[in-house]
DRENDO-1510 file (C-alpha; in Angstrom, 1 decimal, always signed):
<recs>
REC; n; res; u; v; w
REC; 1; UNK; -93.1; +7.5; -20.5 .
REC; 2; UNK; -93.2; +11.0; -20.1 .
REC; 3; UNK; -91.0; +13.4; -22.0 .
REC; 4; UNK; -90.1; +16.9; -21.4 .
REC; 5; UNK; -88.9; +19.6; -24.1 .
REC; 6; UNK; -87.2; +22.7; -22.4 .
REC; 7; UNK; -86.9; +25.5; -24.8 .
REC; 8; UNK; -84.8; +28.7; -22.9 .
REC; 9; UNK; -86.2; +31.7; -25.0 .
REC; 10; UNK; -84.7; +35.5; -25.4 .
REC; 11; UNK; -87.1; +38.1; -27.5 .
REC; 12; UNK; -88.7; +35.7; -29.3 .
REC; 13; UNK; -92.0; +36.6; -29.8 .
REC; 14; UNK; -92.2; +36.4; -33.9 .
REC; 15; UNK; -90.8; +32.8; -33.8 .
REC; 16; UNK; -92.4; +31.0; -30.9 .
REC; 17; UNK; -96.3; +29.9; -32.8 .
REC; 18; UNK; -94.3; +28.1; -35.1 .
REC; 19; UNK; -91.8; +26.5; -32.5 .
REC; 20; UNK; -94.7; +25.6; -31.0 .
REC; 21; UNK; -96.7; +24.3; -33.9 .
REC; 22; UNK; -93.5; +22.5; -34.7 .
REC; 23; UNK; -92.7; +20.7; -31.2 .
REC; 24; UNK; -96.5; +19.8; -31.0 .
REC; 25; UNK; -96.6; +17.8; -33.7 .
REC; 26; UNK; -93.1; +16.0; -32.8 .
REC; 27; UNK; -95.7; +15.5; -29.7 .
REC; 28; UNK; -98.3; +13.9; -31.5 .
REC; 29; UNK; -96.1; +11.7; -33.4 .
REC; 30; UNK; -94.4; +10.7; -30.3 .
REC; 31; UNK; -97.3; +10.0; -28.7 .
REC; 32; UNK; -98.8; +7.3; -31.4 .
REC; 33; UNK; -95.4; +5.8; -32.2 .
REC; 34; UNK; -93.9; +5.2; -28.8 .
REC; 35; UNK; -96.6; +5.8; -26.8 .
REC; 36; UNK; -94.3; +8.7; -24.6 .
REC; 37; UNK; -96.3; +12.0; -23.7 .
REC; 38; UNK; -94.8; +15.0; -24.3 .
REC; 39; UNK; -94.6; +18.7; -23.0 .
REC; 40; UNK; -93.3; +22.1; -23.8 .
REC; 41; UNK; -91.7; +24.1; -21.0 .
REC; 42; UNK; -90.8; +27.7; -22.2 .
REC; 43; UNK; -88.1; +29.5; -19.8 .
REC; 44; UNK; -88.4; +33.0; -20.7 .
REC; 45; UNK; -85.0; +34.6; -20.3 .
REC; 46; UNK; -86.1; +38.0; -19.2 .
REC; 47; UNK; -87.3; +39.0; -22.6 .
REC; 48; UNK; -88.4; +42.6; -23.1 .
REC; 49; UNK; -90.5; +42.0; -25.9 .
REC; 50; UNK; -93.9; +40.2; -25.8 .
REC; 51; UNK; -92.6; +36.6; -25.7 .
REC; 52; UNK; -94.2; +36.0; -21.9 .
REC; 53; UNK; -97.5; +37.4; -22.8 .
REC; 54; UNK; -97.5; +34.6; -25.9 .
REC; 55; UNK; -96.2; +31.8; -23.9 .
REC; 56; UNK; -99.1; +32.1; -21.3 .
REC; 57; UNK; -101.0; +32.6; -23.9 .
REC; 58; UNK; -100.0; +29.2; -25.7 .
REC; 59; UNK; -100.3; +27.3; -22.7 .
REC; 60; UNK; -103.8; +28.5; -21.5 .
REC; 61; UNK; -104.4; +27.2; -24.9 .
REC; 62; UNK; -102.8; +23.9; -24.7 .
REC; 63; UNK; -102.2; +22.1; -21.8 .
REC; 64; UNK; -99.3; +20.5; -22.8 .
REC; 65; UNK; -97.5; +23.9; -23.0 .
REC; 66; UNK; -96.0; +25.4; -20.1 .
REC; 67; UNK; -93.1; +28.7; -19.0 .
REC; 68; UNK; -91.3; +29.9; -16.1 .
REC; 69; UNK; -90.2; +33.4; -16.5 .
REC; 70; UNK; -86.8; +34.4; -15.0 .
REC; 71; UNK; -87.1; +38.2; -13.3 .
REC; 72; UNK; -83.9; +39.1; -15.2 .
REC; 73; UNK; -81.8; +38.2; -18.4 .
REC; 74; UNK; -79.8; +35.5; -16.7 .
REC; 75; UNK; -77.8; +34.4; -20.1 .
REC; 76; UNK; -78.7; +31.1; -22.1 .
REC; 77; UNK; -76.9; +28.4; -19.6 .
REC; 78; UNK; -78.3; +29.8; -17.1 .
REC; 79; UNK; -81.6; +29.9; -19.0 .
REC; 80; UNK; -81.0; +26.5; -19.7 .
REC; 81; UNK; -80.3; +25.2; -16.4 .
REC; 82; UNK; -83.3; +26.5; -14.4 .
REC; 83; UNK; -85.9; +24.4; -17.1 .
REC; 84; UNK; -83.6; +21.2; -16.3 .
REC; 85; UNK; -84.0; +22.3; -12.4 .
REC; 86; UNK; -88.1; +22.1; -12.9 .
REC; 87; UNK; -88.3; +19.4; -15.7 .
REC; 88; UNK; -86.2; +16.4; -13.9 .
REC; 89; UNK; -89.0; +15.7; -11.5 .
REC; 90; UNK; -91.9; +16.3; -14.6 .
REC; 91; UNK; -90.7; +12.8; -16.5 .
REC; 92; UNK; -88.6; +10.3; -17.6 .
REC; 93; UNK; -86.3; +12.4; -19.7 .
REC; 94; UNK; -85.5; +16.5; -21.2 .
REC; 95; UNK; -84.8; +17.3; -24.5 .
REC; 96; UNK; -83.6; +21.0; -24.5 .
REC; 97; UNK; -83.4; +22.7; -28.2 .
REC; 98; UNK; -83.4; +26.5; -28.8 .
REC; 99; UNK; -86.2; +28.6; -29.9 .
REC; 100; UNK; -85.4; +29.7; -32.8 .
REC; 101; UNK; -85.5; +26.7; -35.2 .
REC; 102; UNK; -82.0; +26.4; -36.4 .
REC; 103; UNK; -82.3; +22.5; -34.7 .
REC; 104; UNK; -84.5; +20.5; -36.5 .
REC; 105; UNK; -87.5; +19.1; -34.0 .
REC; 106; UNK; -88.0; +16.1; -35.8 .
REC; 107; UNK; -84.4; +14.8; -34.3 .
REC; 108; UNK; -86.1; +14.5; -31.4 .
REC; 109; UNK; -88.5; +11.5; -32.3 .
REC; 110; UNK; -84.9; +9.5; -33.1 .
REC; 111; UNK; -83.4; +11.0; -29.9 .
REC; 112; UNK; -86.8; +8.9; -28.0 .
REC; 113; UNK; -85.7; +5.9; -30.0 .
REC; 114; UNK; -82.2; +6.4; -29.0 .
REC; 115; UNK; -83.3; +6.7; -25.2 .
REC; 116; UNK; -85.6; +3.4; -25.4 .
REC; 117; UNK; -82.3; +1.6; -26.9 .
REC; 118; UNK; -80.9; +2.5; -23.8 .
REC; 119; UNK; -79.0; +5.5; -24.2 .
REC; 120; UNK; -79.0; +8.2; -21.3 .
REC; 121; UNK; -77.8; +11.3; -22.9 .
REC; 122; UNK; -78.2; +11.6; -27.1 .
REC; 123; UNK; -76.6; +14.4; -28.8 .
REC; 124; UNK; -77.7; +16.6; -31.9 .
REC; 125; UNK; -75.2; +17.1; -34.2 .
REC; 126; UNK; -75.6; +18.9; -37.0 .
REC; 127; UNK; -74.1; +17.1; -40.2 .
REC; 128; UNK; -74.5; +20.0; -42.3 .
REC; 129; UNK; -73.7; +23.7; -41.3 .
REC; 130; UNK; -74.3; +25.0; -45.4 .
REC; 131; UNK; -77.3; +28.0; -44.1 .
REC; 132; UNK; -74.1; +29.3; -41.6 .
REC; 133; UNK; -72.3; +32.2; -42.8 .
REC; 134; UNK; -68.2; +31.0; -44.4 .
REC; 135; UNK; -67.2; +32.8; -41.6 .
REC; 136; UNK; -69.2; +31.2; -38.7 .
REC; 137; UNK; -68.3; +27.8; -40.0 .
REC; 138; UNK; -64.8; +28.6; -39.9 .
REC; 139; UNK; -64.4; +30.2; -36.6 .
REC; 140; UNK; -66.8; +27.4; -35.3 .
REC; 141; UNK; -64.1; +25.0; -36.8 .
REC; 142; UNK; -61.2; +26.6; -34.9 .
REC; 143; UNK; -63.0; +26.6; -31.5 .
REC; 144; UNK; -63.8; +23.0; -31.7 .
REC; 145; UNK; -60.0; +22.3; -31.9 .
REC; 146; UNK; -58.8; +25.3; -29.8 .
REC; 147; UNK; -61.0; +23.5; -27.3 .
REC; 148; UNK; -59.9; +20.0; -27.4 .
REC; 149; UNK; -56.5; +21.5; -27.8 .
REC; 150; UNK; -56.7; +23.2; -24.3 .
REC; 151; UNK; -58.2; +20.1; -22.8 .
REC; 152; UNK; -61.9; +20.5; -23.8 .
REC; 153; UNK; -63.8; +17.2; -23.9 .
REC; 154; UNK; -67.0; +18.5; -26.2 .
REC; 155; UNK; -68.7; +17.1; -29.1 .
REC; 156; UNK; -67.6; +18.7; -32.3 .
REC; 157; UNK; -70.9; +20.6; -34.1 .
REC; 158; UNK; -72.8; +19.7; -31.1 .
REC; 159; UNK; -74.8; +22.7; -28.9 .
REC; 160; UNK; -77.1; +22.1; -26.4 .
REC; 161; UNK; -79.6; +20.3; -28.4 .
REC; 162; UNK; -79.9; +17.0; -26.8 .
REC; 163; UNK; -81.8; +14.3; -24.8 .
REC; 164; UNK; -81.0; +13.3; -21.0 .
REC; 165; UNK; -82.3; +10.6; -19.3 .
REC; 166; UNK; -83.9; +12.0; -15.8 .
REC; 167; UNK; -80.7; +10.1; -14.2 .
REC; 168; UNK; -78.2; +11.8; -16.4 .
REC; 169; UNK; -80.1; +15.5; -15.2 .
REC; 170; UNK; -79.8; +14.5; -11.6 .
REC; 171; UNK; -76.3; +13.6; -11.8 .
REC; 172; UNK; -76.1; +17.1; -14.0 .
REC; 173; UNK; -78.1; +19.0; -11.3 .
REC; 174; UNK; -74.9; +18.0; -8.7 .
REC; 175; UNK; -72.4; +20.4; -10.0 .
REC; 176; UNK; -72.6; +23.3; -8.4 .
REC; 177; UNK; -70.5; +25.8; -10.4 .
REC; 178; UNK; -71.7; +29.4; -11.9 .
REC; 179; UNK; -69.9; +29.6; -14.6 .
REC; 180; UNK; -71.8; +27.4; -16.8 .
REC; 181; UNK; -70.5; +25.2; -20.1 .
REC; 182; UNK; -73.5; +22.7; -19.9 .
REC; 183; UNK; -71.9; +20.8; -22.8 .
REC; 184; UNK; -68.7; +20.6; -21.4 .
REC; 185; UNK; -70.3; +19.1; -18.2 .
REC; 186; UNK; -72.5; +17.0; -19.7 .
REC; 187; UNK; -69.5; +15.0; -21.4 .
REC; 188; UNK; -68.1; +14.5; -17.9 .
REC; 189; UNK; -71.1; +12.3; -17.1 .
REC; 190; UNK; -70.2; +9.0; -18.4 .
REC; 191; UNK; -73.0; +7.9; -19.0 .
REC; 192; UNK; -74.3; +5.2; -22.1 .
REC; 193; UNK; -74.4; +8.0; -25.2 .
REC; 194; UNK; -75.7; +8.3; -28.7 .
REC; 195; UNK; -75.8; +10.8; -31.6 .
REC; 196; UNK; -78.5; +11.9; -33.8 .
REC; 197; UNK; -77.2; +13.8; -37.1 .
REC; 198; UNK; -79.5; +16.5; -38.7 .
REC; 199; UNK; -79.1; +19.3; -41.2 .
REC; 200; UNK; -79.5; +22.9; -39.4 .
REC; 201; UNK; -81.3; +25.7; -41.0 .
REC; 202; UNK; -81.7; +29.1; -40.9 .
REC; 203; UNK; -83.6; +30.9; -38.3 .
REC; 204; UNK; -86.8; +31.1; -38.8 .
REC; 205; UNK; -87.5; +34.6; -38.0 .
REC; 206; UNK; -86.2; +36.8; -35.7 .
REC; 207; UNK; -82.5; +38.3; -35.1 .
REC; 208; UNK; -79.5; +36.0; -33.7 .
REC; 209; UNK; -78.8; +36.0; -29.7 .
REC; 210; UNK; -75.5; +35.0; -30.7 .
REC; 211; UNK; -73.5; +38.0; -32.0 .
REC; 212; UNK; -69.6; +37.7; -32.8 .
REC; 213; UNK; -68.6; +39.3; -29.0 .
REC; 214; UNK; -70.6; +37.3; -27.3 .
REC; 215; UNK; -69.7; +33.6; -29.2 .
REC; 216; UNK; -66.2; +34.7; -27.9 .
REC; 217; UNK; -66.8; +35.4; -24.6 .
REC; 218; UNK; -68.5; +31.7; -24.5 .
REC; 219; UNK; -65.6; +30.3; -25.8 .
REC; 220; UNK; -63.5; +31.7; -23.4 .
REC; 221; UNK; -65.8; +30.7; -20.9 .
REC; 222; UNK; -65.5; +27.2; -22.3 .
REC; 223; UNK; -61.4; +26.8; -22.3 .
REC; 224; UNK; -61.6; +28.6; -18.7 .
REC; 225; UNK; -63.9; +26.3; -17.3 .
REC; 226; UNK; -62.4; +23.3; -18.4 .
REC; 227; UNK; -59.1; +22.9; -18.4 .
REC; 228; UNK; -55.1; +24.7; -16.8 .
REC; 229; UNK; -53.6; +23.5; -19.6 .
REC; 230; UNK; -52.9; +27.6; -20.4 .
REC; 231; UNK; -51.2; +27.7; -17.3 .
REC; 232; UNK; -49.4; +24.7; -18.0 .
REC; 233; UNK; -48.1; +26.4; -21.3 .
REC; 234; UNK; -47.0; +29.4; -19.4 .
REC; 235; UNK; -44.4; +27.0; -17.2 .
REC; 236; UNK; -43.5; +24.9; -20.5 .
REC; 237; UNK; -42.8; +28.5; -21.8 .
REC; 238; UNK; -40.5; +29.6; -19.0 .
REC; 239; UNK; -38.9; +26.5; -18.8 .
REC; 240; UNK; -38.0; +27.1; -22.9 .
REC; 241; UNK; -36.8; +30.5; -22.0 .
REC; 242; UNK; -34.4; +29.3; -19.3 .
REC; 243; UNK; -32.7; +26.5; -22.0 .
REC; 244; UNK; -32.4; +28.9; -24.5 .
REC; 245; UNK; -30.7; +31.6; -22.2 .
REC; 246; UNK; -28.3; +29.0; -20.8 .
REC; 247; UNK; -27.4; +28.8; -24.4 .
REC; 248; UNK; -27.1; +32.9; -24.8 .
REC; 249; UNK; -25.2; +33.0; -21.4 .
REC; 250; UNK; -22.6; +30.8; -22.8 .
REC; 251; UNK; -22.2; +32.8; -25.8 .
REC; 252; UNK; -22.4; +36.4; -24.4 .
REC; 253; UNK; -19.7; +35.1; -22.2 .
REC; 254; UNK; -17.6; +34.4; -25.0 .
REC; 255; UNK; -18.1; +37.3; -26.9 .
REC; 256; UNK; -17.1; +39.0; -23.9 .
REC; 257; UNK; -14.3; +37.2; -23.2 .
REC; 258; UNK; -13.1; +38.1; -27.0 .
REC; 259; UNK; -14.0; +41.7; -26.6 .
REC; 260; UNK; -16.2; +42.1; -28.9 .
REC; 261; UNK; -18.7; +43.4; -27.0 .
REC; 262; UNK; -20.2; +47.0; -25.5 .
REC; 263; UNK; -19.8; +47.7; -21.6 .
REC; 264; UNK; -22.7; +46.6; -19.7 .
REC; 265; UNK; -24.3; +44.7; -23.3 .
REC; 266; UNK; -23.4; +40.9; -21.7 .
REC; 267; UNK; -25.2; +41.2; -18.6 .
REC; 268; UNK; -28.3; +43.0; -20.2 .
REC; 269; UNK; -28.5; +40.3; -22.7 .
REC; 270; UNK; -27.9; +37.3; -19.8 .
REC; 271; UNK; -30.5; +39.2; -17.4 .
REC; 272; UNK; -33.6; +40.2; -20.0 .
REC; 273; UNK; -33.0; +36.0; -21.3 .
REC; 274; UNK; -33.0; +34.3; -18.2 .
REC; 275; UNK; -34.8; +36.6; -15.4 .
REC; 276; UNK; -37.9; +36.7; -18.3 .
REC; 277; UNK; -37.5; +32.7; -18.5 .
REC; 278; UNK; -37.3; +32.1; -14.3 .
REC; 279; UNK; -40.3; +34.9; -13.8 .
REC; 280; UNK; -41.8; +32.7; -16.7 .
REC; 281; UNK; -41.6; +28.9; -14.5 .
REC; 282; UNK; -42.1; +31.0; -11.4 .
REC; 283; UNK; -45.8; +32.4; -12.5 .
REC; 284; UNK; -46.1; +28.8; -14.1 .
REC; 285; UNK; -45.4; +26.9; -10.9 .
REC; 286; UNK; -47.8; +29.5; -9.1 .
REC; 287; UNK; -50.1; +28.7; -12.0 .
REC; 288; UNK; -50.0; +25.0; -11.3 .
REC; 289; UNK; -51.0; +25.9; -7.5 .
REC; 290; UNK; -54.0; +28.1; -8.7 .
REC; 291; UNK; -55.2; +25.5; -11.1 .
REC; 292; UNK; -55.8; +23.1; -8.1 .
REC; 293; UNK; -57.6; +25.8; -6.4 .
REC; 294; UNK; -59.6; +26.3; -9.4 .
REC; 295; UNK; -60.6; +22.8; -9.5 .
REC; 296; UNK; -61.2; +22.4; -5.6 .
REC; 297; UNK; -63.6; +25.3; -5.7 .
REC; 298; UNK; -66.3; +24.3; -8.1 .
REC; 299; UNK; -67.1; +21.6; -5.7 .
REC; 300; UNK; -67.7; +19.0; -8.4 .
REC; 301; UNK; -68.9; +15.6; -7.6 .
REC; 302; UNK; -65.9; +13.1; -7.4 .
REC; 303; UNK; -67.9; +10.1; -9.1 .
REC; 304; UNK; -71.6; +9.2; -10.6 .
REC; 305; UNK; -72.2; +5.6; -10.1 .
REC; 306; UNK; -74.1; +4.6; -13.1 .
REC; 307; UNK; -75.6; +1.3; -11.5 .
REC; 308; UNK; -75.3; -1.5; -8.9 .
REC; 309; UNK; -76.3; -4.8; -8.2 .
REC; 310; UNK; -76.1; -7.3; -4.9 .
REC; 311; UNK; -76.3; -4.0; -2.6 .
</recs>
């Protein structure tokens, strides 16, 4: 069995001998307790430091180190997706982890164990998030359920660290989309999964990739990619609006039929209630049209058959 371990890396340079040192001997230990061969394949996101220059280096010095350089800073998933692109035909399964060592390596020899029980895609959760900062782990906490509130199917404290089966990257490698949420996508599969727990810990060296504007942005990215359930709240909202002004038409009415009201104050207060509400359902029912359009325009695969037999 062959094993490949894609690591997409940004300005890395002062971390990547110890990645290295690290993956290498999950490698080794691999490689005498289940017999599967392992490699390293570096994609260099663009980085304007020296972390190319050290990643030939690395693999001119070990052969079962290797890198593909992108010509530009393409962003992490897309990072991401062009070592799955070159590893699905170099074995029988990717493991992709980040560079910087938050993800403890050694989760990967349980992952191979997973994978020879017969799971196709294993995830690495992290059980423990105590070297993150109070307000990373709460903000992480409210995206999780922001997510699966707006119709996100993702693994809570899961990232992209996880095994796929070559199968499971080949059915991966059929979605077509730009805007990438690999581990939005990847739960779409359906294929047999597992989970591998491990304690993360703080970066080895180096500065986070990950700043405060730019977690956001993915998040966004995430709710937007996976789900028109916001549109769906927008015409649930307009709908409310219309009830509740059928109710403030009925009482501005009788208000005005008592005279207790100012010229012109009824029919500003039965026009702002129920033109807002009917503008509110009409953008919702246009939503629901654009959401289809949405969907019909990422072009993704219908079904992934798993397996056959008598064919």
């Amino acid at each position: 069995m062959f094993l490949t371990i894609v690591v997409p890396c940004y300005n890395e340079e002062v971390v990547l001998h110890e990645t290295t040192k690290r993956l290498l001997l999950v490698a080794a230990r691999l490689k005498a307790d289940y017999a599967i061969e392992a490699r390293i394949l570096y994609i260099d996101d663009g980085s304007i430091d020296g972390t190319w220059s050290l990643i030939v280096r690395l693999a001119r010095e070990d052969r079962r180190v290797a890198g593909l350089k992108l010509a530009h800073n393409a962003g992490h998933q897309h990072a991401l997706w062009a070592g799955l692109e070159r590893a699905v035909d170099m074995g029988d399964a990717v493991v992709s982890i980040d560079a910087d060592l938050q993800d403890d390596p050694q989760a990967i020899v349980a992952m191979a164990e997973k994978y020879l029980q017969g799971a196709d895609i294993v995830y690495g959760v992290r059980q423990s998030r105590q070297t993150d900062t109070l307000f990373k782990r709460q903000t992480a906490l409210i995206y999780y359920r922001l997510l699966r509130m707006m119709g996100g199917d993702v693994v809570y404290n899961h990232a992209d660290y996880r095994l796929m089966s070559q199968r499971a990257v080949r059915a991966l490698l059929q979605y077509p989309e730009r805007n990438l949420f690999i581990r939005g996508l990847v739960r779409t599969l359906g294929f047999r999964e597992d989970t591998v727990y491990y304690d993360r810990a703080e970066r080895f060296a180096g500065k986070s990739k990950y700043p405060l504007s730019r977690m956001l942005s993915f998040a966004w990215d995430g709710i937007t990619s996976f789900s028109v359930r916001p549109l769906r709240i927008i015409t649930s909202l307009g709908l409310c609006f219309i009830l509740i002004s059928i109710g403030v038409i009925i009482w501005a009415l009788t208000a005005y039929a008592s005279g207790h009201t100012l010229p012109g104050w009824t029919s500003l207060l039965i026009s702002v209630w129920f033109v807002g509400g009917a503008i509110l359902t009409a953008l919702g029912i246009i939503g629901e049209y654009v959401g289809k359009i949405y969907k019909e325009v990422k072009h993704r695969p219908r079904f992934i058959v798993e397996t056959s037999t008598g064919l």
